[in-house]
DRENDO-1510 file (C-alpha; in Angstrom, 1 decimal, always signed):
<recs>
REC; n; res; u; v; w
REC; 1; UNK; -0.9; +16.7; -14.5 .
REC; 2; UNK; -2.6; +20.0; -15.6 .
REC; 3; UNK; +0.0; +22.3; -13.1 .
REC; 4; UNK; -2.5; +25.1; -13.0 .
REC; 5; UNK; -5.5; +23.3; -11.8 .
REC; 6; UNK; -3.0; +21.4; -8.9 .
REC; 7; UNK; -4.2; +22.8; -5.6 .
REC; 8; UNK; -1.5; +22.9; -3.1 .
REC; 9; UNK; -2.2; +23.8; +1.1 .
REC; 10; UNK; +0.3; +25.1; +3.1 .
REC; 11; UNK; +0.1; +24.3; +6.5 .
REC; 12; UNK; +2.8; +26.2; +8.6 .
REC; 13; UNK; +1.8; +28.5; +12.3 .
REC; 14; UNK; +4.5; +30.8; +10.8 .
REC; 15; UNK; +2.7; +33.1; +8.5 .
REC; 16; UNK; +6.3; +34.3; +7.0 .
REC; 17; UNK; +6.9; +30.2; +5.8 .
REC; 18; UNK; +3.5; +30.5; +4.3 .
REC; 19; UNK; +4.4; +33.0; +2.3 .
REC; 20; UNK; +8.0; +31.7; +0.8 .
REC; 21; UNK; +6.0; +28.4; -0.1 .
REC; 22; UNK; +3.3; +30.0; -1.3 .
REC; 23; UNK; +5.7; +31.9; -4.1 .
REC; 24; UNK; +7.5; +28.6; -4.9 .
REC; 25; UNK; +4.1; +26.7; -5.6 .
REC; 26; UNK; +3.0; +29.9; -7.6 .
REC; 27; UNK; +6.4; +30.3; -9.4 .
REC; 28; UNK; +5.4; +26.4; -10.8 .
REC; 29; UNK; +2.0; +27.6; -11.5 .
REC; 30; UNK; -0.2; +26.1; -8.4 .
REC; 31; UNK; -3.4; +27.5; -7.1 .
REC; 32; UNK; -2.4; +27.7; -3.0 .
REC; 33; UNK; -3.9; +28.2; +0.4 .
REC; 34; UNK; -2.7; +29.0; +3.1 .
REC; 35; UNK; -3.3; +28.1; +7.0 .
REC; 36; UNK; -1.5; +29.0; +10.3 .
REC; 37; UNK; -3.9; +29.0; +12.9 .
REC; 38; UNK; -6.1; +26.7; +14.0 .
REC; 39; UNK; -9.5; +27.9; +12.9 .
REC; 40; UNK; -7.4; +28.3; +9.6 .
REC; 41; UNK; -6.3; +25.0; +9.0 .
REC; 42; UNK; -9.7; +23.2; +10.7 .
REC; 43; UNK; -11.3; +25.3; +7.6 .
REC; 44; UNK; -8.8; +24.4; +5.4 .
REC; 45; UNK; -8.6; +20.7; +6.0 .
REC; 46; UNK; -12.2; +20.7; +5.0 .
REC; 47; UNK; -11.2; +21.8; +1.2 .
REC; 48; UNK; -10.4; +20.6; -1.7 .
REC; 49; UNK; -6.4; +20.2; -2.5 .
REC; 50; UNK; -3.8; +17.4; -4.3 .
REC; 51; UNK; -0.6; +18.2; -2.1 .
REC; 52; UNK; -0.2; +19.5; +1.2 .
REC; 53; UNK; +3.2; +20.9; +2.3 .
REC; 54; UNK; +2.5; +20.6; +5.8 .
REC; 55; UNK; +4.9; +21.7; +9.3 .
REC; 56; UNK; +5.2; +19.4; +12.1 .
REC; 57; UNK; +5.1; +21.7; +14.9 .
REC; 58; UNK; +2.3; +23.7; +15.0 .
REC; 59; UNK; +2.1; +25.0; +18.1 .
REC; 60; UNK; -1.2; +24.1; +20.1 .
REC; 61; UNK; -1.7; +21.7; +16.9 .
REC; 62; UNK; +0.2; +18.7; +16.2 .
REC; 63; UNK; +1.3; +18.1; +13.2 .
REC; 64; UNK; +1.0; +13.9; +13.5 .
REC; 65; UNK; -2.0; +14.2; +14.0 .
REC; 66; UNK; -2.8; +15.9; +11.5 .
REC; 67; UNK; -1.4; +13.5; +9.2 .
REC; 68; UNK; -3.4; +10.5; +10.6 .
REC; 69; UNK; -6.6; +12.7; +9.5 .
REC; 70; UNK; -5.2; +13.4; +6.0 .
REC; 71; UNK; -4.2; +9.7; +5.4 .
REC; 72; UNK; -8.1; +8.6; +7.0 .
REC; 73; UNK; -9.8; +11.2; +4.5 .
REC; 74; UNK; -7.5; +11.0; +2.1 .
REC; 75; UNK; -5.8; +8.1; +1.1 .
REC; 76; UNK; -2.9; +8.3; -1.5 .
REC; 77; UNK; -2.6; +11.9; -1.1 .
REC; 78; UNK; +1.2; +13.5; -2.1 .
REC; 79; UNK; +2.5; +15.4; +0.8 .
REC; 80; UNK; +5.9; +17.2; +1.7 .
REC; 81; UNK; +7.1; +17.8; +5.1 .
REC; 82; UNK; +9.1; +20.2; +6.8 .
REC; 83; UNK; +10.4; +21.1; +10.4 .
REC; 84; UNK; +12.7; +22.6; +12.5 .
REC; 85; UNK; +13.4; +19.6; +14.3 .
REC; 86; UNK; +16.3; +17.2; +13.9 .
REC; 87; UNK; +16.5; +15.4; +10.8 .
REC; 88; UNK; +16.0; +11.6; +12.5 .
REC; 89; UNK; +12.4; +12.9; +13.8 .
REC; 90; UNK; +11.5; +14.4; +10.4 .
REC; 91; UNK; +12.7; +10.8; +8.8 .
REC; 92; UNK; +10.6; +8.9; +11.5 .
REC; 93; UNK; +7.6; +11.3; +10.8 .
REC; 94; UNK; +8.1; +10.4; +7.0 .
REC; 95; UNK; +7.5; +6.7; +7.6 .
REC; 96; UNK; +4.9; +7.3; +9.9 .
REC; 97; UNK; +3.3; +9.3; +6.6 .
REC; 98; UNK; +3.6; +6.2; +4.4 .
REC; 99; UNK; +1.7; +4.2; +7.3 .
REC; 100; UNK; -1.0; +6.7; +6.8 .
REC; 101; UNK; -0.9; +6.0; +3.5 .
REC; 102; UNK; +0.4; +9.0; +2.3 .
REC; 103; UNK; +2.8; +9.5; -0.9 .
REC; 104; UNK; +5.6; +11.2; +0.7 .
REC; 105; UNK; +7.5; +13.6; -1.8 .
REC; 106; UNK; +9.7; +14.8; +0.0 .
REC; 107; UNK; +10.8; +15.7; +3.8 .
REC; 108; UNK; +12.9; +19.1; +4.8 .
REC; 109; UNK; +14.2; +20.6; +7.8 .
REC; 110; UNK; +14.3; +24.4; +8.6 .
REC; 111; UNK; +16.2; +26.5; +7.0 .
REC; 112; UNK; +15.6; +24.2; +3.6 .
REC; 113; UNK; +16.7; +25.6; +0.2 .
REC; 114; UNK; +13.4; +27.0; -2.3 .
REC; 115; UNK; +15.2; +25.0; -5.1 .
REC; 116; UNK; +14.7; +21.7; -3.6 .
REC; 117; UNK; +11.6; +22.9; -2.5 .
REC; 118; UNK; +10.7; +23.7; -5.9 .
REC; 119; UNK; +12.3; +20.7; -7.4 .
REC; 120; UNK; +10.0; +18.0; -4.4 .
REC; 121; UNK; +6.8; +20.5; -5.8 .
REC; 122; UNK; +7.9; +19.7; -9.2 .
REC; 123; UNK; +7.6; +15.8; -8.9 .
REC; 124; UNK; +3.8; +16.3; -9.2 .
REC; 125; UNK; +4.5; +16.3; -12.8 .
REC; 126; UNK; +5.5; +12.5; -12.4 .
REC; 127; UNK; +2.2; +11.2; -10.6 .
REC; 128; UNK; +1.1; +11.1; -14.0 .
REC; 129; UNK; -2.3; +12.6; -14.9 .
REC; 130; UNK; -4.7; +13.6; -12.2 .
REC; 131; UNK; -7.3; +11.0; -12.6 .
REC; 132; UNK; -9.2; +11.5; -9.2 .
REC; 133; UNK; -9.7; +14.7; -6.7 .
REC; 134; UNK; -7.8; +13.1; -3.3 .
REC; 135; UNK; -10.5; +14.7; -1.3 .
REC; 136; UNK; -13.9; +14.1; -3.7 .
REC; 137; UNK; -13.7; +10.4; -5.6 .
REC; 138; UNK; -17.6; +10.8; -6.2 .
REC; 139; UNK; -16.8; +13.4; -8.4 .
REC; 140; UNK; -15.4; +10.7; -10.7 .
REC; 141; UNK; -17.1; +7.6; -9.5 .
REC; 142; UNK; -20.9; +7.3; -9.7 .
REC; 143; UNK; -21.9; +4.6; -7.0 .
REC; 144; UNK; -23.3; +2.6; -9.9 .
REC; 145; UNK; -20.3; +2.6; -11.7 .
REC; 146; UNK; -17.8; +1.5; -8.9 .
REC; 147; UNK; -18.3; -2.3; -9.5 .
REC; 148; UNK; -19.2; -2.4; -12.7 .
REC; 149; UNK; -17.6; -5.4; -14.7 .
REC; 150; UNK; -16.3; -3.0; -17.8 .
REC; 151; UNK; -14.1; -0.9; -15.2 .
REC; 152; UNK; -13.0; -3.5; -13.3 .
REC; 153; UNK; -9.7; -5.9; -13.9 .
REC; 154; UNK; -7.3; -7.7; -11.8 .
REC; 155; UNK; -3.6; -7.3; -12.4 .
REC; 156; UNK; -0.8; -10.1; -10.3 .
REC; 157; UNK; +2.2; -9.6; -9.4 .
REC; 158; UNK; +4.9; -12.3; -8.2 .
REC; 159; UNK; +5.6; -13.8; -5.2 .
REC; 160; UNK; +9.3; -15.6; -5.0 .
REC; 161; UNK; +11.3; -17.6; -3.3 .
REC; 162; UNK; +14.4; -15.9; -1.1 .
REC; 163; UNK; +16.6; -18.4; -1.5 .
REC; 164; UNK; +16.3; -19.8; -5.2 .
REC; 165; UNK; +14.0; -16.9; -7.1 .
REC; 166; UNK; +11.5; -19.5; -8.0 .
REC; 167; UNK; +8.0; -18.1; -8.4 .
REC; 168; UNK; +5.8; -19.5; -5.7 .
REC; 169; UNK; +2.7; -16.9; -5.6 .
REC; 170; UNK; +1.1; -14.3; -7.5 .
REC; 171; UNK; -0.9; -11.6; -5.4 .
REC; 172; UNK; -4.2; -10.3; -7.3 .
REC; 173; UNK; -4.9; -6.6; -7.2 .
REC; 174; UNK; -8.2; -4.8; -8.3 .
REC; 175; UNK; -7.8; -1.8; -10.6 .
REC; 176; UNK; -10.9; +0.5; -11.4 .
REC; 177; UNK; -9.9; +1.4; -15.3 .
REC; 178; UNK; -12.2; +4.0; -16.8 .
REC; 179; UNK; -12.2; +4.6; -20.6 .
REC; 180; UNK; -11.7; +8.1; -20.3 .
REC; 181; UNK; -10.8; +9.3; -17.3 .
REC; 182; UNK; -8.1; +6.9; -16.7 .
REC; 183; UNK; -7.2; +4.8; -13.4 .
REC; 184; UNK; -7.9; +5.5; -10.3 .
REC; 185; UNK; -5.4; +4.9; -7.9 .
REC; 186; UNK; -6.3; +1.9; -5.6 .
REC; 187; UNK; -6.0; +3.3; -2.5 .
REC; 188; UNK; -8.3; +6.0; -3.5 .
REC; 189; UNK; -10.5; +3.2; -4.8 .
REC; 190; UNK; -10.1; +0.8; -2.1 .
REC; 191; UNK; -11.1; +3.7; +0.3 .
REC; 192; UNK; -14.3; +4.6; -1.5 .
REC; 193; UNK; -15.6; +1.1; -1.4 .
REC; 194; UNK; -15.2; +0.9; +2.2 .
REC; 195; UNK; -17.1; +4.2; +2.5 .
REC; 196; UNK; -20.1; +2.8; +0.8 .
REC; 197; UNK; -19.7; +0.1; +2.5 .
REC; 198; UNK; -19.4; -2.5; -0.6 .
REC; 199; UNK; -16.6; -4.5; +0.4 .
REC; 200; UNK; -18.5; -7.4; +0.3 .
REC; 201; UNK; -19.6; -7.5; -3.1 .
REC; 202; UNK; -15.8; -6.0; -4.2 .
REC; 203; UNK; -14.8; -9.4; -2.5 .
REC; 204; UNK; -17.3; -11.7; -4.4 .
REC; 205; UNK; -16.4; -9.6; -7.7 .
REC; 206; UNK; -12.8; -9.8; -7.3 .
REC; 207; UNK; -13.1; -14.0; -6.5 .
REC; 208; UNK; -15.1; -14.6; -9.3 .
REC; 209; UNK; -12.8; -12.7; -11.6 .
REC; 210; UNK; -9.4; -14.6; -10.2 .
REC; 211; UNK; -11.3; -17.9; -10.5 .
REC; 212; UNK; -12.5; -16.9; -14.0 .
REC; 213; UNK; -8.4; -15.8; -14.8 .
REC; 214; UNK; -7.2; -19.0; -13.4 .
REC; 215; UNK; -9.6; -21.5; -15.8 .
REC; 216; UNK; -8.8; -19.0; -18.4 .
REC; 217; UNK; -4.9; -18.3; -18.1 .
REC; 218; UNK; -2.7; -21.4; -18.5 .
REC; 219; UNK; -0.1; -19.8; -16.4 .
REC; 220; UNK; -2.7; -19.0; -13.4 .
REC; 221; UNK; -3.9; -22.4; -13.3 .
REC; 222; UNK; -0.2; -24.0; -12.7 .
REC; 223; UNK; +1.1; -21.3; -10.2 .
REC; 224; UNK; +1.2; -22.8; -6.9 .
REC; 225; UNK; -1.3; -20.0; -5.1 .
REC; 226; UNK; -3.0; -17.0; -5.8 .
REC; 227; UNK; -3.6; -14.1; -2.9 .
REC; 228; UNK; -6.8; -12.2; -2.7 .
REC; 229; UNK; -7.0; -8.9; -0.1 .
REC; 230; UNK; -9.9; -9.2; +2.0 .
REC; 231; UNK; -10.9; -5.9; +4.2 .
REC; 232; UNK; -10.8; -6.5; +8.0 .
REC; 233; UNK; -14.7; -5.1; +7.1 .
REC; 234; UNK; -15.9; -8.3; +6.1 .
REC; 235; UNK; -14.4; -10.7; +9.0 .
REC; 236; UNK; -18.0; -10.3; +10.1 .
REC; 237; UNK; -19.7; -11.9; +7.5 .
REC; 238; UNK; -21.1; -15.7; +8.0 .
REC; 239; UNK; -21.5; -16.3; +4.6 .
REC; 240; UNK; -18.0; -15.3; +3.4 .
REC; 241; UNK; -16.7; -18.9; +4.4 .
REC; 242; UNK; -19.2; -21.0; +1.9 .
REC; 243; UNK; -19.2; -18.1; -0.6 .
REC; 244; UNK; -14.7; -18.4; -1.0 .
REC; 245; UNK; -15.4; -22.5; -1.3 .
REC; 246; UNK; -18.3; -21.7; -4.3 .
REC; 247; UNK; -16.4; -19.3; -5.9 .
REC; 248; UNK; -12.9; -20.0; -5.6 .
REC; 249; UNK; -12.5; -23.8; -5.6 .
REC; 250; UNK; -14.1; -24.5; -9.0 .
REC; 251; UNK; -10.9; -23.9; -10.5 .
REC; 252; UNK; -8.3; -24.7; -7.7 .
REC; 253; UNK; -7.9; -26.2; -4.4 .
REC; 254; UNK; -8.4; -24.2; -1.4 .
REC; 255; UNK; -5.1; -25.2; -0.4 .
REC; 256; UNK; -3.9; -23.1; -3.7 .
REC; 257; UNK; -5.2; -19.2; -2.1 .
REC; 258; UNK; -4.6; -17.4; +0.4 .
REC; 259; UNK; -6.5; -14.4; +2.3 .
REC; 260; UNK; -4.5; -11.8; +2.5 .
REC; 261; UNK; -6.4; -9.7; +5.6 .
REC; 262; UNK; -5.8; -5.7; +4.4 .
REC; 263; UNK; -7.0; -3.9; +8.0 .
REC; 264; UNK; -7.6; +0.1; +6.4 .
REC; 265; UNK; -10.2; +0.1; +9.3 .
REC; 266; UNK; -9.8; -1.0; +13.1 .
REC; 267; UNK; -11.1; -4.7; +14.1 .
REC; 268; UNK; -13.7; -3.5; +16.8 .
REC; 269; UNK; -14.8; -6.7; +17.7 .
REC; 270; UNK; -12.0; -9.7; +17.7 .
REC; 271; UNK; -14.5; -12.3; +18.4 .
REC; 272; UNK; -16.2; -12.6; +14.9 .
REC; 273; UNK; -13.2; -11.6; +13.2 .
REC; 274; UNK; -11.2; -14.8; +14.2 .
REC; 275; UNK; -14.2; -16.9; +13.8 .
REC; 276; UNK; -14.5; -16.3; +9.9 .
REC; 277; UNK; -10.5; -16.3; +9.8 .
REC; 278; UNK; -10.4; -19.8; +11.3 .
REC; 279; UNK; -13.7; -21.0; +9.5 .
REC; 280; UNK; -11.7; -20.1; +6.3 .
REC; 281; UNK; -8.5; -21.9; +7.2 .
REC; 282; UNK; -10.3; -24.8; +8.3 .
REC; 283; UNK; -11.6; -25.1; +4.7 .
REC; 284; UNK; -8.2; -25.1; +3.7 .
REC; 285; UNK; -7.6; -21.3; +2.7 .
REC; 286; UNK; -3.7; -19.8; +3.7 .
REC; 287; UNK; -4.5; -16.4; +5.7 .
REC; 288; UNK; -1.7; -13.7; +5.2 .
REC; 289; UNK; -1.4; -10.9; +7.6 .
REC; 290; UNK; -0.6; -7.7; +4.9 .
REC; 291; UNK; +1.5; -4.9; +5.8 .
REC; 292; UNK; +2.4; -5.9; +9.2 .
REC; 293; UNK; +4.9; -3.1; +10.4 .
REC; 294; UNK; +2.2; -0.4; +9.9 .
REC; 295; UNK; +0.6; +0.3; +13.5 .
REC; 296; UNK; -2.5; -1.2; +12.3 .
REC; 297; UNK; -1.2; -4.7; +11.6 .
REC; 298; UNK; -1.2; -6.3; +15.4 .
REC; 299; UNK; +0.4; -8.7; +17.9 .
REC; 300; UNK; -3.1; -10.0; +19.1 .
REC; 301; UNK; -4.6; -10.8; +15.9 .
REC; 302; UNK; -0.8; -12.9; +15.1 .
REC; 303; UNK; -1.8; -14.8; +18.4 .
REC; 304; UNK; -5.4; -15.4; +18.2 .
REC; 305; UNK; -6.0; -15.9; +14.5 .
REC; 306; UNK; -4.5; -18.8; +12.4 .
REC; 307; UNK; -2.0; -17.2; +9.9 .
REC; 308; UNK; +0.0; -18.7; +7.8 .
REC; 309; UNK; +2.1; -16.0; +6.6 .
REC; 310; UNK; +3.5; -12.5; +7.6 .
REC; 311; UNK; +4.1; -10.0; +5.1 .
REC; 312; UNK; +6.4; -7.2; +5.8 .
REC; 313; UNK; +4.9; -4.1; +5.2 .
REC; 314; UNK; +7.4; -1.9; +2.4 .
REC; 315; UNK; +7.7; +0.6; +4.9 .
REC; 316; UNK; +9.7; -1.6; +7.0 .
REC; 317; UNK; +11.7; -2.8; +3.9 .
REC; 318; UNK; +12.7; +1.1; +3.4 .
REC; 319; UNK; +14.3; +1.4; +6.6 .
REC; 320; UNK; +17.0; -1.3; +5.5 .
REC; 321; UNK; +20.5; +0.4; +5.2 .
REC; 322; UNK; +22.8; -1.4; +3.5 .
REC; 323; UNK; +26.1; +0.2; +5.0 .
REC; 324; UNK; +23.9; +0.3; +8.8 .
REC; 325; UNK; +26.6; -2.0; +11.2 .
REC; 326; UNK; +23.7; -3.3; +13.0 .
REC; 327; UNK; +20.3; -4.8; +11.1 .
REC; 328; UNK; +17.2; -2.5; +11.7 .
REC; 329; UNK; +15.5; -3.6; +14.8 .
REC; 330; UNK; +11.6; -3.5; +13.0 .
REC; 331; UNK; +12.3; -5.4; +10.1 .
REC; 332; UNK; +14.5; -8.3; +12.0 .
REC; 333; UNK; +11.5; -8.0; +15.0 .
REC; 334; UNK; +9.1; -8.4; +12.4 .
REC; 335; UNK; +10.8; -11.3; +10.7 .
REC; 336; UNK; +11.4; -13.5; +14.1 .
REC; 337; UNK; +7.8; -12.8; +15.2 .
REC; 338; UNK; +6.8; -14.2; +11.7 .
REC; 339; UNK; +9.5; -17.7; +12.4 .
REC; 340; UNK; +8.8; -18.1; +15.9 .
REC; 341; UNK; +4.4; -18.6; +15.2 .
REC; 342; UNK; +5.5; -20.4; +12.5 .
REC; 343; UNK; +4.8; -18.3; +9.7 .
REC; 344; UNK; +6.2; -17.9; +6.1 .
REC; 345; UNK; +7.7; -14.2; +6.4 .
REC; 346; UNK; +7.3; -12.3; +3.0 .
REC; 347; UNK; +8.9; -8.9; +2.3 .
REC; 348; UNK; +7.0; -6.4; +0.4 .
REC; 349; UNK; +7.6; -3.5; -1.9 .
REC; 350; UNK; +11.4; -4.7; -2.4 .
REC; 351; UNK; +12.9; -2.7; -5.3 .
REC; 352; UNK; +16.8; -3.0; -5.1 .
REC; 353; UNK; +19.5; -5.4; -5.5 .
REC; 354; UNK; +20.8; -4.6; -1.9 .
REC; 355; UNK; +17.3; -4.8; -0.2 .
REC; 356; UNK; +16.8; -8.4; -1.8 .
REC; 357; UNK; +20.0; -9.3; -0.3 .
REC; 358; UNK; +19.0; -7.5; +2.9 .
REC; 359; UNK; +16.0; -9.3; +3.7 .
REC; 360; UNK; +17.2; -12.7; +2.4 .
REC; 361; UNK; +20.5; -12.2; +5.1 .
REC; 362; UNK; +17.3; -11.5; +7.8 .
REC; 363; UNK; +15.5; -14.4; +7.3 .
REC; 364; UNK; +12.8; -13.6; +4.8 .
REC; 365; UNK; +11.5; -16.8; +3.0 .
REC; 366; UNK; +10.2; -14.8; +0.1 .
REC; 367; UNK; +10.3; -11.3; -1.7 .
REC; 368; UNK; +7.7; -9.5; -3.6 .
REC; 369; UNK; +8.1; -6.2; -5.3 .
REC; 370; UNK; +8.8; -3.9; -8.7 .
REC; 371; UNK; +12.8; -5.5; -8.4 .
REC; 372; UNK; +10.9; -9.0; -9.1 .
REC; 373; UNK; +8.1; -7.8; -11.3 .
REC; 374; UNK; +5.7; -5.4; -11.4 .
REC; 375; UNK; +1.9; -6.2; -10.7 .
REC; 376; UNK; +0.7; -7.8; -14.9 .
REC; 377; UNK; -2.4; -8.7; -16.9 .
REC; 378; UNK; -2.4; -12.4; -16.7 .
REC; 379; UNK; -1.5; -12.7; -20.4 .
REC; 380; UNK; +1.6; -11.4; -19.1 .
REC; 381; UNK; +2.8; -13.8; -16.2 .
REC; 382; UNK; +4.9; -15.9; -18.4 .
REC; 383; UNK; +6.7; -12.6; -19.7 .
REC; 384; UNK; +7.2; -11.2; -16.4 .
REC; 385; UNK; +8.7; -14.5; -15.2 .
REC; 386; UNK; +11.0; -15.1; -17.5 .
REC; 387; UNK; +12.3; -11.5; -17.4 .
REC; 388; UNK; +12.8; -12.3; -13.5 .
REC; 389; UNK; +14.4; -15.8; -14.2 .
REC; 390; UNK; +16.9; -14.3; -16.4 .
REC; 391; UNK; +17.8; -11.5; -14.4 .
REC; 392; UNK; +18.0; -13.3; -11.1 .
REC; 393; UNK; +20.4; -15.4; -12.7 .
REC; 394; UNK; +22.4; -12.8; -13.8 .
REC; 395; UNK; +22.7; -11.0; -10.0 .
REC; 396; UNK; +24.3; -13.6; -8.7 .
REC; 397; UNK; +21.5; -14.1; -6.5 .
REC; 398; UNK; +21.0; -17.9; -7.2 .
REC; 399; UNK; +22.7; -20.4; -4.4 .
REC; 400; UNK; +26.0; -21.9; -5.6 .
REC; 401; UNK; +25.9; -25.3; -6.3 .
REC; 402; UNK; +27.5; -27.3; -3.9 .
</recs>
């Protein structure tokens, strides 16, 4: 990242906080701003920035709040927090970042040391080069450009079994590549597509290029099922039902993809939504609830709509504590709602040793995340899988013969 073009705000209703941030993001060589009162930061917010170090108490303001605007506008957006309050709110106001989909560098409470400061400012460095303004993706987008076939690929990641590490899924995941700017981060993507309302034809895009990988890609067209996100934005669409069987079962059974339903936007109206849901599973298409932990994943749409599986949002998975004396009370919730509607329960964004074990101990019946693989081209499945085999065999993962 180019450190002096990296705008940071600083939103903080002590003027004297501003001002020792302001010297640590200017000691690194960041452009700042600064806001404390509320005409301040209501004109600030309406800027252009990459990070936000933002307070949680602000006094006629709340700083929450403020967060579920920054994670609406501005998906994927690095943020720090800081607080006088006691360290388990600051954790819990963290996670309740990451549900905003915010990237979370670090959180403090007050007093905190500059240095760490300094050091949490500093890990902008690793986001890797700034290939999109948070807060103005048509500057690098042109609308005619955002589903073009020569930006677009889909990468997979796998999906395995708790108990015996066997692949049993891939999930496909869109990435907008461009040749010289770079990537774009998905959520950042995803969120633009949804803003000019093109989900639809990102849908039909992204089913004819896993149906294309899948006749292509011996190792594709033998894996037992292949997910696809669909946005809670298209559960109103008739067609969407015939369209999936066109597309999708000229290379492979219904019964070999799942839906996974990605809700970045509230379901106003139930009634159509569950219609196309149970149209789809009537044709034979598995339906996943994704990222169900979040605040936007429901208990209605569990009750009303027929999913098949439950995917535990990695939010969820983070809260896991290895040396805790008592399992965390969302992830275990989560996982028994999943059993008891008879649903396979999948836990996302696992990346450690100790979480596998975690969620295998709770119940989970399958585990995806960067400990299994990370998300591939499909010319590197095979790779990624044997990589996996070899070193679940080598944890001491694998069930002992009996």
């Amino acid at each position: 990242m180019n450190e002096a073009a990296t705008r940071v705000l600083v939103i903080d209703d002590e003027p004297a906080i501003c001002e020792l941030i302001e010297a640590v993001a200017e000691s690194i060589g960041f452009h700042v701003t600064s806001a404390s009162s509320g005409d301040e930061i209501e004109a600030a917010l309406g800027g252009r920035f990459d990070l936000v170090v933002l307070d949680l108490s602000l006094g006629d303001l709340d700083g929450i709040e403020l967060m579920g605007r920054l994670g609406s506008s501005h998906r994927g957006l690095p943020i720090i927090l800081v607080s006088g309050a006691d360290e388990s709110l600051i954790t819990s106001a963290g996670r309740i970042a990451e549900m905003h989909r915010l990237r979370v560098l670090a959180t403090f409470a007050k007093p905190f040391s500059l240095d760490l400061l300094r050091t949490a400012m500093s890990e902008m460095r690793n986001i890797g080069p700034r290939v999109i303004d948070p807060t103005g993706p048509r500057l690098l987008i042109e609308e005619g450009q955002l589903l073009d076939p020569e930006f677009l690929r889909l990468v997979y990641q796998p999906k395995v079994s708790a108990l015996t590490g066997d692949v049993i899924g891939v999930e496909a995941l869109v990435r907008w590549q461009h040749p010289v700017k770079g990537n774009v981060p998905p959520s950042i993507y995803v969120a633009l597509v949804e803003e000019m309302n093109r989900t639809a034809d990102l849908l039909d895009a992204v089913m004819s290029m896993a149906a294309h990988d899948r006749h292509r890609h011996r190792a594709l067209a033998s894996m037992p099922d292949v997910s696809l996100n669909i946005s809670v934005l298209d559960l109103s669409d008739d067609e969407l039902p015939r369209r999936a069987q066109r597309i999708l079962t000229a290379t492979a059974p219904a019964e070999a993809w799942t839906f996974e339903v990605t809700e970045t936007a509230p379901i106003t109206d139930m009634t159509p939504a569950v219609s196309i849901l149970t149209r789809l599973r009537l044709a034979g298409f598995h339906l996943a609830v994704d990222d169900f932990g979040t605040g936007t994943s429901n208990y209605e749409r569990l009750l009303v709509a027929p999913f098949t599986e439950l995917k535990i949002d990695r939010a969820i998975i983070n809260r896991l504590d290895v040396a805790a004396a008592e399992p965390d009370p969302m992830a275990k919730s989560g996982i028994d709602v999943g059993h008891s509607l008879n649903m396979q329960v999948v836990a996302e964004g696992v990346e450690t040793l100790e979480q596998f074990r975690l969620v295998r101990d709770l119940g989970c019946d399958a585990i995806q995340g960067y400990f299994v693989a990370t998300p591939v081209p499909p010319t590197q499945i095979d790779e990624a899988l044997d990589t996996w085999a070899e070193n679940f065999g080598a944890s001491g993962l694998a069930p002992e013969d009996s």
